[in-house]
TORSE-91386 format. One record per residue (C-alpha): x, y, z; chain; residue number from 0. Coordinates in steps of 0.001 Angstrom, whole numbers, padded with zeros to 6 digits, m for minus. Layout:
BEGIN
(node (X,Y,Z),"A",NUM)
...
This chain:
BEGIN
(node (m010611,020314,m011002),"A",0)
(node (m008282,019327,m008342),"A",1)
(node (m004536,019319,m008633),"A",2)
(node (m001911,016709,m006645),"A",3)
(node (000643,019254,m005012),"A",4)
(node (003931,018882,m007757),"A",5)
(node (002115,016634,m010524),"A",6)
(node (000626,017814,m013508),"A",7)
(node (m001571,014586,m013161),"A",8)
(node (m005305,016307,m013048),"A",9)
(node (m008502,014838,m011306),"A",10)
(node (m011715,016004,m012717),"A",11)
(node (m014678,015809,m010438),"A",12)
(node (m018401,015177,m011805),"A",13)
(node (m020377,018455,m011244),"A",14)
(node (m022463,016153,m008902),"A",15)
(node (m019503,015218,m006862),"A",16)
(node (m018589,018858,m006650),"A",17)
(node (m022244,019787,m005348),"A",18)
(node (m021608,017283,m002777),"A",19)
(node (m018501,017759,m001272),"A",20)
(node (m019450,021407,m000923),"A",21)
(node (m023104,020514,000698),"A",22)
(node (m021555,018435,003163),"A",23)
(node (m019013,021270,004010),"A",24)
(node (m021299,023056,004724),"A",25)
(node (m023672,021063,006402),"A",26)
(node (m020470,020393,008847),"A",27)
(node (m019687,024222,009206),"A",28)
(node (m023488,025076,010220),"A",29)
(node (m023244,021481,012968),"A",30)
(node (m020191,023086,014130),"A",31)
(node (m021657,026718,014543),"A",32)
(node (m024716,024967,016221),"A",33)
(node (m022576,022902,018704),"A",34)
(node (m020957,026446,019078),"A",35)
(node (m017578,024819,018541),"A",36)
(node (m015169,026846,016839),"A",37)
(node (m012685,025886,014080),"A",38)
(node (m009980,025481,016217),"A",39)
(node (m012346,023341,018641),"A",40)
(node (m013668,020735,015983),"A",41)
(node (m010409,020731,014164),"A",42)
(node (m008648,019306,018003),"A",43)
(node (m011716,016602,018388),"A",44)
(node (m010732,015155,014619),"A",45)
(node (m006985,015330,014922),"A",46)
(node (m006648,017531,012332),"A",47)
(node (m004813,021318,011789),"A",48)
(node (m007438,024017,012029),"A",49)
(node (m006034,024485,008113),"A",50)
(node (m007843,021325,007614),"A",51)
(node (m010882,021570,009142),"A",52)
(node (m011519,024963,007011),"A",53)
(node (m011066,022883,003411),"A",54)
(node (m013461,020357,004590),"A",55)
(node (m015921,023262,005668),"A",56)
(node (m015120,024984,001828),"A",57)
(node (m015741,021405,000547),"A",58)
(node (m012217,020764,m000929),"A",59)
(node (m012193,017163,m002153),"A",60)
(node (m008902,016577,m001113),"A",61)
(node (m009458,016283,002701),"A",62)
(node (m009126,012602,003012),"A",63)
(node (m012642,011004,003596),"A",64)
(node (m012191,009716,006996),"A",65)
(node (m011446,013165,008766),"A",66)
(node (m014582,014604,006742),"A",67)
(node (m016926,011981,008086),"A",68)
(node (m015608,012170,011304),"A",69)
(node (m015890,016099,011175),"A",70)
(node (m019634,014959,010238),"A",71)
(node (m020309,012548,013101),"A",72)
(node (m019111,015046,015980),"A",73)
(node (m021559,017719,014875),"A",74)
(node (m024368,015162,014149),"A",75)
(node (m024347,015391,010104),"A",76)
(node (m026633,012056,009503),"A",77)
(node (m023991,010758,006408),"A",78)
(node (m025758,007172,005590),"A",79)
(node (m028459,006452,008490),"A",80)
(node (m029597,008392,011404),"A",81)
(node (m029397,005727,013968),"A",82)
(node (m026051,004232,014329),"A",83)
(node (m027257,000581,014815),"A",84)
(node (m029047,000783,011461),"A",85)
(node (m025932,001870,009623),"A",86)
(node (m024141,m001066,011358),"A",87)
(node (m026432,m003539,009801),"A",88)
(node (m025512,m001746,006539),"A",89)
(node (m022151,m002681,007001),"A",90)
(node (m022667,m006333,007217),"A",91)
(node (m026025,m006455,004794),"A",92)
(node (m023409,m005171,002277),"A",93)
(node (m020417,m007373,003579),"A",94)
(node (m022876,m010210,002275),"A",95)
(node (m023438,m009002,m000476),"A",96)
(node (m019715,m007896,m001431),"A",97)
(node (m018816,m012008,m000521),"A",98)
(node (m021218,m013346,m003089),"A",99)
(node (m019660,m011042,m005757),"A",100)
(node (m017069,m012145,m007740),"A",101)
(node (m013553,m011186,m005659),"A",102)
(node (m011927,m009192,m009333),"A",103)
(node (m013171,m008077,m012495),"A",104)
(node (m011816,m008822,m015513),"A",105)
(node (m012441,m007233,m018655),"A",106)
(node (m013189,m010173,m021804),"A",107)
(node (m011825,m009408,m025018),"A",108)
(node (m013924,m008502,m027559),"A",109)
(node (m014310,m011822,m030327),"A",110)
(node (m013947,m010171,m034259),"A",111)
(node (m015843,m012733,m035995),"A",112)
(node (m014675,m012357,m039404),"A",113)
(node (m015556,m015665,m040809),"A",114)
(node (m017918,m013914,m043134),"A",115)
């Protein structure tokens, strides 16, 4: 469970999401040890405090999700595709998508038929 700094408002992460935020921590700890960068290092290259950097290497999900994928590109961490012009076509393959979608979702109420 993760905690906002003075709220008593609590976020409750799936097991699965847990599992992943920590893989990819460390998957960006072990690029970073291969690159032979240290903290310090990687921490200067994402414009983050070397603070930082070490949550997102102990997989706290409250590193905000740019710096961790950015953490992930510098030491090569594949995060959707492993060729960069393949996850570009991603991006607008889904953009299409998105556009035929409806733009909101609105929940319909619920008709009690009691006619009966």
């Amino acid at each position: 469970m993760a905690r906002k700094k003075g709220s008593t408002a609590t976020r409750t992460l799936s097991r699965y999401g847990r599992e992943a935020v920590t893989l990819l921590g460390q998957l960006i700890r072990a690029g970073r040890i291969k690159h032979k960068l240290s903290v310090q290092e990687l921490a200067d290259r994402v414009g983050i405090s070397r603070d930082m950097m070490q949550r997102i290497e102990r997989g706290d999900p409250r590193c905000g999700i740019g710096a961790v994928f950015e953490a992930a590109t510098i030491v090569g961490v594949p995060l959707f595709e492993t060729e960069a012009s393949r996850l570009s076509e991603r991006v607008a393959e889904q953009g299409e998508k998105l556009r035929l979608m409806p733009k909101a979702v609105r929940k319909t109420q619920a008709v009690v038929k009691d006619d009966f």
